[in-house]
NUPAMAR-530351 format. One line per 3 residues: their letters; for each residue x, y, z of C-alpha. Coordinates in steps of 0.2 Angstrom, whole numbers. Example, Ala and Ser with C-alpha at 12.3 -4.5 7.8 and 13.67 -1.06 7.14 Angstrom:
% residues 2
AS) 62 -22 39 | 68 -5 36;
This chain:
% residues 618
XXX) 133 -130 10 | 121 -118 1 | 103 -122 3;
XXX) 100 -116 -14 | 110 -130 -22 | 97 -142 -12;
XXX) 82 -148 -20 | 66 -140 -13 | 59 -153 -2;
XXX) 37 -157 0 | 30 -147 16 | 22 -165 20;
XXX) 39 -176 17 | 47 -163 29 | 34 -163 41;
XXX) 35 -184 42 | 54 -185 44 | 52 -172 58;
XXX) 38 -182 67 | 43 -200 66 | 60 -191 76;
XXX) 60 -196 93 | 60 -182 107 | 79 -185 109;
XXX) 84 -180 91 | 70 -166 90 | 80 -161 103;
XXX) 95 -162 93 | 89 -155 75 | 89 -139 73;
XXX) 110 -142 76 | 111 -155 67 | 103 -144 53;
XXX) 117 -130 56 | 130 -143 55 | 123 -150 41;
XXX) 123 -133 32 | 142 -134 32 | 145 -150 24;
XXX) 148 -151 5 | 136 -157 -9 | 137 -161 -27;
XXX) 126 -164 -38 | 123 -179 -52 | 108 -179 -61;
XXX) 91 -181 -48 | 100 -183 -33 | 109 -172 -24;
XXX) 124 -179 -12 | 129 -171 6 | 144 -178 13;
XXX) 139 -178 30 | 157 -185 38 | 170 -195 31;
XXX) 161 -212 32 | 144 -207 29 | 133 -200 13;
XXX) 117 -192 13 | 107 -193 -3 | 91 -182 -8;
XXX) 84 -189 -26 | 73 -177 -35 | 66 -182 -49;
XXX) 59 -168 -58 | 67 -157 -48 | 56 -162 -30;
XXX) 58 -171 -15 | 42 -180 -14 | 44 -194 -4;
XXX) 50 -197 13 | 60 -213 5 | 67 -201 -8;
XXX) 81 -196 7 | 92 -207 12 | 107 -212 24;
XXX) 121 -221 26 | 124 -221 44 | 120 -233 57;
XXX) 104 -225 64 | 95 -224 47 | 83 -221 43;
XXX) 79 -216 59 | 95 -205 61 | 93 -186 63;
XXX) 100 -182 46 | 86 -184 38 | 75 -173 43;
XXX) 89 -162 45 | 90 -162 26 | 76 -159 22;
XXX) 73 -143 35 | 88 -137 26 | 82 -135 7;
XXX) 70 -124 1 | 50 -130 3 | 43 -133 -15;
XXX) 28 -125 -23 | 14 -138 -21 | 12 -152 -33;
XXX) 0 -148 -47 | -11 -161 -47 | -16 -153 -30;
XXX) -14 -135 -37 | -27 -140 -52 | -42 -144 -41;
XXX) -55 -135 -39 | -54 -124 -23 | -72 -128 -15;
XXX) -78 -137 0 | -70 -154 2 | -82 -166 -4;
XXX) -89 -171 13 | -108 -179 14 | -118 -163 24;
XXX) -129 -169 37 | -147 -163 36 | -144 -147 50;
XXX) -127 -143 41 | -132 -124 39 | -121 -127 21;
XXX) -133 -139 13 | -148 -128 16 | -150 -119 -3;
XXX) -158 -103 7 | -141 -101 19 | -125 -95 12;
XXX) -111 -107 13 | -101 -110 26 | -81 -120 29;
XXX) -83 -137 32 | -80 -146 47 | -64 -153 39;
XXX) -61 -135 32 | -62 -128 49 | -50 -143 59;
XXX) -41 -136 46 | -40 -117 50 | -38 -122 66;
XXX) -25 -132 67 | -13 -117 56 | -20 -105 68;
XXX) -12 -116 83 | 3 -117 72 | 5 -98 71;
XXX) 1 -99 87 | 16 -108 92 | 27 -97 80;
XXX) 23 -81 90 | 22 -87 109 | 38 -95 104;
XXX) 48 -78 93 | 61 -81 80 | 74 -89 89;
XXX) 65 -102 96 | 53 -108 83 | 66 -119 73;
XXX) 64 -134 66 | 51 -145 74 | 39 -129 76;
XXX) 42 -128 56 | 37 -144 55 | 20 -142 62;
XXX) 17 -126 51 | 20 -137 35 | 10 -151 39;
XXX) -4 -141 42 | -2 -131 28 | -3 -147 17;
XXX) -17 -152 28 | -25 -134 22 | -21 -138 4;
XXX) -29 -157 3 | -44 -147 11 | -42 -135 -3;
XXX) -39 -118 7 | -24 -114 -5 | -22 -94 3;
XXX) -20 -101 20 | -7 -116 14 | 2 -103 5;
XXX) 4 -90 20 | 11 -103 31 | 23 -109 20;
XXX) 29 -90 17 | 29 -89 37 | 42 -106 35;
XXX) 53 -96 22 | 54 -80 31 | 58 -90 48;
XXX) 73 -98 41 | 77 -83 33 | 78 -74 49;
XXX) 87 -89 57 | 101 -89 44 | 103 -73 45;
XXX) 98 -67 27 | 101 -49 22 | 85 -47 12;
XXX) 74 -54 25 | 63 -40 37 | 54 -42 51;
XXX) 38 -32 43 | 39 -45 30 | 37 -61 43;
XXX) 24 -48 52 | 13 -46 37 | 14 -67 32;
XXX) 13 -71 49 | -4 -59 52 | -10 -67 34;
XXX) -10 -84 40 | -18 -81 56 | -32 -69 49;
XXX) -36 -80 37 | -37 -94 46 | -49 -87 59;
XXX) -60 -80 45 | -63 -97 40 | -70 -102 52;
XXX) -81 -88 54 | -85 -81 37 | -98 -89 24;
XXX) -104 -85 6 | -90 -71 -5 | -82 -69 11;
XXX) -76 -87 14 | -72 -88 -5 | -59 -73 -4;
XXX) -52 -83 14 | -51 -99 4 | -42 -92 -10;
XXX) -38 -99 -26 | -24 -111 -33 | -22 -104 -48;
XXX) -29 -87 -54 | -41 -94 -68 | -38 -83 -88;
XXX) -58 -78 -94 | -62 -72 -111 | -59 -52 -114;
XXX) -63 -50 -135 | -54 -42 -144 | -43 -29 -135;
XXX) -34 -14 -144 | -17 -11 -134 | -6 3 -131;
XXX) 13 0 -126 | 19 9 -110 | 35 3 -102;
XXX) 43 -12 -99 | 51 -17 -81 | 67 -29 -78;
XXX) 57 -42 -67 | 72 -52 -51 | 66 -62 -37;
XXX) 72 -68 -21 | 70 -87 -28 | 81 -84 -43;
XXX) 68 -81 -56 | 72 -67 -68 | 62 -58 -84;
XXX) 53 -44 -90 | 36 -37 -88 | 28 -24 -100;
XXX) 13 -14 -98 | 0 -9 -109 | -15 -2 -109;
XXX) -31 -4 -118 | -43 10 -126 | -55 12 -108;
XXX) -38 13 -99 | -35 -4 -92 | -22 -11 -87;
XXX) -12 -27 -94 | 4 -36 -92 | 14 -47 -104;
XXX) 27 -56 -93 | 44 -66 -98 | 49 -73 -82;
XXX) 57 -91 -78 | 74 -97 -67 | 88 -87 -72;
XXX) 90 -71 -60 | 97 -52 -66 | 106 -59 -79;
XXX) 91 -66 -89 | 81 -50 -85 | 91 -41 -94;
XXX) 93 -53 -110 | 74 -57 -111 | 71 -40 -115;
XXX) 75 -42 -132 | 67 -58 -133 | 49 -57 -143;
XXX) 34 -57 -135 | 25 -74 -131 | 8 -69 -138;
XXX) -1 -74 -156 | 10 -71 -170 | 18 -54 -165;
XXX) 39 -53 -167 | 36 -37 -157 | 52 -38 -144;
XXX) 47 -33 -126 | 58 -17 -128 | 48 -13 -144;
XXX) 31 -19 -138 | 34 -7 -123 | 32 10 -137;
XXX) 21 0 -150 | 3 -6 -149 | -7 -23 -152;
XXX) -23 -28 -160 | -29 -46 -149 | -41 -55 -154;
XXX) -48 -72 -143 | -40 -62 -125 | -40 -72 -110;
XXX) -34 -59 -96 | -32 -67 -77 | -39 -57 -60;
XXX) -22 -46 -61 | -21 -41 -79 | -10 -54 -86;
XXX) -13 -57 -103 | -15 -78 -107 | -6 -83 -122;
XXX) -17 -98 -127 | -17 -105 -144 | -34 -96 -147;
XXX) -27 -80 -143 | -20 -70 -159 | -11 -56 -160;
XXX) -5 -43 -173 | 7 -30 -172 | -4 -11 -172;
XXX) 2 8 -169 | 7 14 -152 | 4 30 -145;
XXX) 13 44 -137 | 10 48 -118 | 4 63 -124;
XXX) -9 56 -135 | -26 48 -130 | -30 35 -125;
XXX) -13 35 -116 | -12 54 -110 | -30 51 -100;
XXX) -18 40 -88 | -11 56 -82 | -25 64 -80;
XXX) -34 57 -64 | -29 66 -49 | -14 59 -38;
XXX) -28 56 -22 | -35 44 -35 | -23 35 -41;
XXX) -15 36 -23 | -31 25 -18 | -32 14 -31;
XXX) -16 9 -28 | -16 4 -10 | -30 -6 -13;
XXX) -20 -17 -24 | -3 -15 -13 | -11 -15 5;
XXX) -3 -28 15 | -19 -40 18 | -28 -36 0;
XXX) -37 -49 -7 | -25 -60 -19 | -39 -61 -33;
XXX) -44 -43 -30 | -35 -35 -46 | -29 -17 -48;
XXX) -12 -7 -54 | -1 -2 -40 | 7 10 -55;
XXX) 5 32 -52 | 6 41 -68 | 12 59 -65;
XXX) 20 76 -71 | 32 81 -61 | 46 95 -58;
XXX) 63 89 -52 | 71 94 -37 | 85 86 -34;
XXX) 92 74 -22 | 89 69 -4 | 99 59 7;
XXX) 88 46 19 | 94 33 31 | 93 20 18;
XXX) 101 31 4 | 98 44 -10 | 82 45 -15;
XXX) 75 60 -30 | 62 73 -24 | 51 78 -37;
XXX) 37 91 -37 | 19 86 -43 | 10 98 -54;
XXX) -4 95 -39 | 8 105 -29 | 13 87 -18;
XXX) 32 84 -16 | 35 65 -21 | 51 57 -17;
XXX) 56 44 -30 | 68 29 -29 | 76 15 -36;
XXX) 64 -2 -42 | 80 -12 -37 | 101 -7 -34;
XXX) 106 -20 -42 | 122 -14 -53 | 116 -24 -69;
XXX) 101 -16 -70 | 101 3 -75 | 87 9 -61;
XXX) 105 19 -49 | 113 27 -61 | 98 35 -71;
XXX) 91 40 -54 | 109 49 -51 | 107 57 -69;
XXX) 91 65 -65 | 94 70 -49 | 109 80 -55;
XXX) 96 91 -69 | 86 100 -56 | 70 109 -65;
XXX) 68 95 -78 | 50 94 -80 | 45 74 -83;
XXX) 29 64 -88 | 36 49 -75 | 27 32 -71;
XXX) 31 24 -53 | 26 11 -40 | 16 15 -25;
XXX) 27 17 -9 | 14 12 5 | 22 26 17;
XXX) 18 40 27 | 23 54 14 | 22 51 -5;
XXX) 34 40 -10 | 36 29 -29 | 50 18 -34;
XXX) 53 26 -55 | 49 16 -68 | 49 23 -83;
XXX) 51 42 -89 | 49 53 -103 | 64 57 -112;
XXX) 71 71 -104 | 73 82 -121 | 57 72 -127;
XXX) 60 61 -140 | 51 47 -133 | 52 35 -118;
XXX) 63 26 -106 | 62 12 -97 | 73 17 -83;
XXX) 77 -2 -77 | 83 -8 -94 | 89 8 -105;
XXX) 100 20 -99 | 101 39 -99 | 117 47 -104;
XXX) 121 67 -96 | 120 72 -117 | 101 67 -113;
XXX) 98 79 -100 | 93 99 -102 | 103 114 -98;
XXX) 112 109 -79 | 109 127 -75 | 92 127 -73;
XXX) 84 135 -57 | 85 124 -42 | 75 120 -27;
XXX) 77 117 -10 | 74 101 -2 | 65 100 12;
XXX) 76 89 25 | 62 78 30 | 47 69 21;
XXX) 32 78 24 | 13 71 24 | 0 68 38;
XXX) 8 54 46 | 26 59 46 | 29 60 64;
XXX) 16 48 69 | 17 39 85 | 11 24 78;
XXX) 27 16 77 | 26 15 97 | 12 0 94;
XXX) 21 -6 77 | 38 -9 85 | 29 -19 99;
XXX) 23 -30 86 | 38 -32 78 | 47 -39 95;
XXX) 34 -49 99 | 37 -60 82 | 58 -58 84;
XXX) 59 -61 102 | 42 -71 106 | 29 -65 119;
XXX) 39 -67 135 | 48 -54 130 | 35 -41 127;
XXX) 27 -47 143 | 43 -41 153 | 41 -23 146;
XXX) 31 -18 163 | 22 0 162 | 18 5 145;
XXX) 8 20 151 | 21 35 145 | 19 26 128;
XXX) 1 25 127 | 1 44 132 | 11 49 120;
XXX) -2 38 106 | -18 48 114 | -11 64 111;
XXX) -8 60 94 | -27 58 92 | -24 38 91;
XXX) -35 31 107 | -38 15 98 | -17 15 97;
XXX) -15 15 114 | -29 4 120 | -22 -9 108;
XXX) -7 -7 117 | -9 -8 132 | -21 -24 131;
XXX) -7 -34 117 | 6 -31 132 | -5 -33 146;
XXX) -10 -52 139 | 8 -55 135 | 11 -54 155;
XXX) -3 -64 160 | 0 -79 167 | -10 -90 180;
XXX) -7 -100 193 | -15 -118 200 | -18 -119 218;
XXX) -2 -126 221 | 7 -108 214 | 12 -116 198;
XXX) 12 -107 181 | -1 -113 171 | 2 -117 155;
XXX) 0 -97 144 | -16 -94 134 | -9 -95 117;
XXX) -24 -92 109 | -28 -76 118 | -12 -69 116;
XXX) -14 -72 97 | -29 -62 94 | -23 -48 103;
XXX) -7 -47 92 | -16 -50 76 | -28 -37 80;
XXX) -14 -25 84 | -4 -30 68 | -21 -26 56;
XXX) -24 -10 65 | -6 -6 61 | -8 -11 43;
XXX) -25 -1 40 | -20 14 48 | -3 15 37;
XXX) -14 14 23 | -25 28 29 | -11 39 33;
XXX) -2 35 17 | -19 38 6 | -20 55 17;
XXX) -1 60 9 | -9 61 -7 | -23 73 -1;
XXX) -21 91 -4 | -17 99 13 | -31 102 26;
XXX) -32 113 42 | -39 107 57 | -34 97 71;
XXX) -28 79 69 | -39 64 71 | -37 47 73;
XXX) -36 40 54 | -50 28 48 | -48 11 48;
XXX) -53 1 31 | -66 -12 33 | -59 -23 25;
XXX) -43 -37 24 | -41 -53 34 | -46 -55 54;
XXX) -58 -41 51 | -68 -47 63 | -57 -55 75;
XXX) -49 -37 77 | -67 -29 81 | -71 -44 91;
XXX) -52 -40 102 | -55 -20 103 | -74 -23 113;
């Protein structure tokens, strides 16, 4: 059986099944959901039908395409429904985005009487989580907790359960951003536990350090700050006037749930950003049909394709925090002139300095940004091709900036429907081609982008390298000059160190903290870090692995119970300092070369647990 062809189940129906289990079957679950993975379903209507043995049927109704009720699964054995199959069910299929009449409220305190020395109800304090806000946060941080004393292989089902009942708990009590980290902590941990190509470990770090940092900052934080930890349900449209665009590319849009379109880019007169987006269940396959599908906004017939190279006079714009454009019924919209790249206002994209754009960028891309924060992760460059380079992962394109910084370019996504490959390998074979490019921000040690969109190599036009494709009659003279590649990515953090502490914090969520705690004498490691000009590095070190061995004993010289909590803070503040110095060192990449000697890289003030990591490094 395929999960996929399960209906997504309600984080609070799984987490009930799980609970009303008695110890003997939690025991038993997380086999009973392997074996149950093997059995064959099929599908009539709402419900979906597992034949669990040859006697015995185990239903999951879904009417309108959710499990949301714990009576909605149901079993013909003898035990139901107190039988193990169940739950196992449900921990199978997919967890399902949260209902909307939840979604749709607004995302402020929970409407709890304030007492008369609640420091919230005073008008001249700043606002503060309520107390049910804060049992809340507390309650997912013991939950993540669990998930990282315990590692990958042993957080299975029942530990799952406890992360998505207190991640609908956190939703009820309207903290959406920590709700929705948990429930990414879930997805990534059954991933892992299936054994899913596409799941990494950085990934779980990251949504396992989100959930945890922002959990703590609720109870901490007040005013802006708590807002931001709180997050939103939705990202809310405002009114923008009238807005005169300009066509830039469009991109093939494929996700790891199955959803599939097209996004284009445009950009308004001051140089703004905007997105016009096409995407709903249907994979690659749909991405590259939807591109020629028109435009969802006012009464344009523009095609994405064509929308990409021609403009748009709106009228009544409603734009969201990340530069989506609403498509309202008050918004109208008329077909206008484009412009070239090399004609204002598009050409002034091109002309902010690389650094700049570098840093931009990671303030949208960094792994803990703010959700509602805003900003283009896109670099707009003219580069000199090299030609290619061969890296562990594959064949990537090097490309020289007219800054003078080598860039290494690679593929948006491999898949064989989409054209991203084979126009790479077309480029990489016309060394000296000079290109106007637009690419992605690789967070990296050395400059890195994923290629977007180009100039036409003999330029007429532009191409959206995901969706058309470049034939070797497009490209120039396969004479031209070529240049050497260097054999190794280059940049101020190429040969860091840092991935001494960034590989212990990877172990720890893969094998849990008893595992870290038998790593012993850390010291040549830490040395290494401190020579490297990274003393914080090595202090975080040596502390994460230094609580992951502690353990007390009563007077009796039994082990006490392990302080979780302590544990927790130490990895979280290892795994921010991790992210926040791979964002320095990558905005460094970007940076014309300096002389001097190496220092530690400054930290951002800024992203979830900021305060917990300070409070862990005193």
């Amino acid at each position: 059986m395929n999960d996929d062809r399960l209906p997504p189940v309600a984080p609070e129906v799984t987490a009930t099944l799980v609970e009303n289990l008695s110890p003997r079957l939690r025991k038993r679950l997380d086999a009973a959901v392997t074996k149950l993975g093997a059995r064959p379903t099929h599908r009539d209507g709402d419900t979906v039908t597992i034949q669990v043995d040859d006697e015995t049927e185990l239903r999951l109704h879904a009417p309108g395409g959710v499990v949301a009720t714990a009576d909605a699964i149901t079993c013909g054995c003898l035990l139901a429904p107190a039988c193990v199959h169940r739950a196992a069910a449900a921990c199978a299929a997919p967890t399902a985005d949260p209902p909307p009449d939840l979604a749709d409220r607004p995302t402020g305190a929970a409407p709890e009487p304030a007492s008369a020395t609640d420091p919230a109800s005073s008008p001249s304090s700043q606002e503060v989580a309520s107390p049910a806000q804060r049992a809340a946060a507390d309650a997912l941080w013991s939950a993540g907790a669990a998930v990282l004393e315990a590692g990958i292989e042993g957080a299975g089902a029942v530990t799952q359960s406890a992360l998505l009942r207190a991640a609908h708990t956190a939703r009820i009590r309207h903290l959406p951003r920590a709700a929705g980290a948990a429930l990414s902590v879930v997805t990534l941990l059954r991933a892992a536990r299936a054994g899913d190509p596409s799941y990494r470990t950085a990934d779980f770090v990251t949504a396992l350090a989100e959930l945890l940092g922002t959990a703590h900052r609720v109870g901490t934080a007040s005013g802006a700050e708590l807002d931001a930890a709180r997050g939103r349900a939705r990202r809310p449209y405002s009114p923008d006037g009238s807005l005169r665009l300009y066509g830039l590319f469009t991109e093939p849009v494929v996700t790891d749930s199955g959803h599939g379109g097209v996004r284009t880019w445009v950009a308004g007169t001051d140089g703004r950003l905007f997105t016009v987006g096409d995407v709903a269940p249907g994979g690659v396959g749909r991405a590259v049909g939807v591109a020629d599908r028109a435009v969802r906004l006012g009464d344009t017939a523009l095609t994405h394709r064509e929308l990409g190279r021609a403009g748009l006079a709106v009228s009544g714009a409603t734009v969201s925090p990340d530069g989506r454009l609403g498509a309202g019924k008050g918004v109208k919209a008329v077909t206008a002139r484009g412009a070239a790249w090399t004609e204002l206002p598009l050409a002034a994209l091109w002309e902010t300095p690389p650094s700049e754009q570098a840093a931009r960028a990671l303030r949208s891309t960094s792994r803990y940004a703010d959700p509602d924060g805003g900003g283009s992760d896109l670099l707009f460059l003219d580069v000199e091709l090299i030609g290619a380079v061969r890296e562990s992962a594959g064949t990537c394109l090097l490309a020289l900036s007219d800054s003078g910084i080598s860039v290494r370019l690679t593929v948006a996504d491999d898949d064989p429907a989409l054209a991203h490959r084979d126009n790479l390998m077309l480029l990489a074979a016309a060394p000296g081609t000079r290109l106007r490019i637009i690419g992605r921000l690789v967070p990296a040690p050395h400059p890195r982008l994923t290629l977007l969109a180009c100039a036409h190599p003999t330029g007429g036009g532009t191409i959206d390298l995901g969706l058309d494709r470049l034939r070797r009659a497009d490209l120039p003279d396969p004479a031209a000059p070529v240049h050497p590649a260097p054999p190794q990515p280059g940049g101020p953090g190429a040969h860091s160190p840092l991935y001494l502490l960034e590989r212990r914090v990877e172990q720890t969520v893969s094998a849990g903290r008893a595992a870290l705690g038998m790593l012993g004498d850390v010291t040549a490691e830490t040395r290494r870090i401190r020579r490297a000009g990274l003393p914080t590095a090595a202090g975080l070190l040596t502390a994460l692995c230094t609580s992951a061995a502690q353990r007390e004993r009563d007077h009796f010289g039994r082990l006490l119970p392990a302080d979780t909590d302590s544990f927790a803070t130490h990895w979280l503040t290892a795994a921010l300092y991790t992210a926040a110095v791979a964002d320095s060192l990558c905005a460094a990449a970007w940076e014309p070369v300096r002389e001097g000697p190496a220092a530690e890289p400054s930290v951002p003030d800024r992203g979830p647990g900021r305060a917990v990591a300070q409070t862990a490094q005193h």
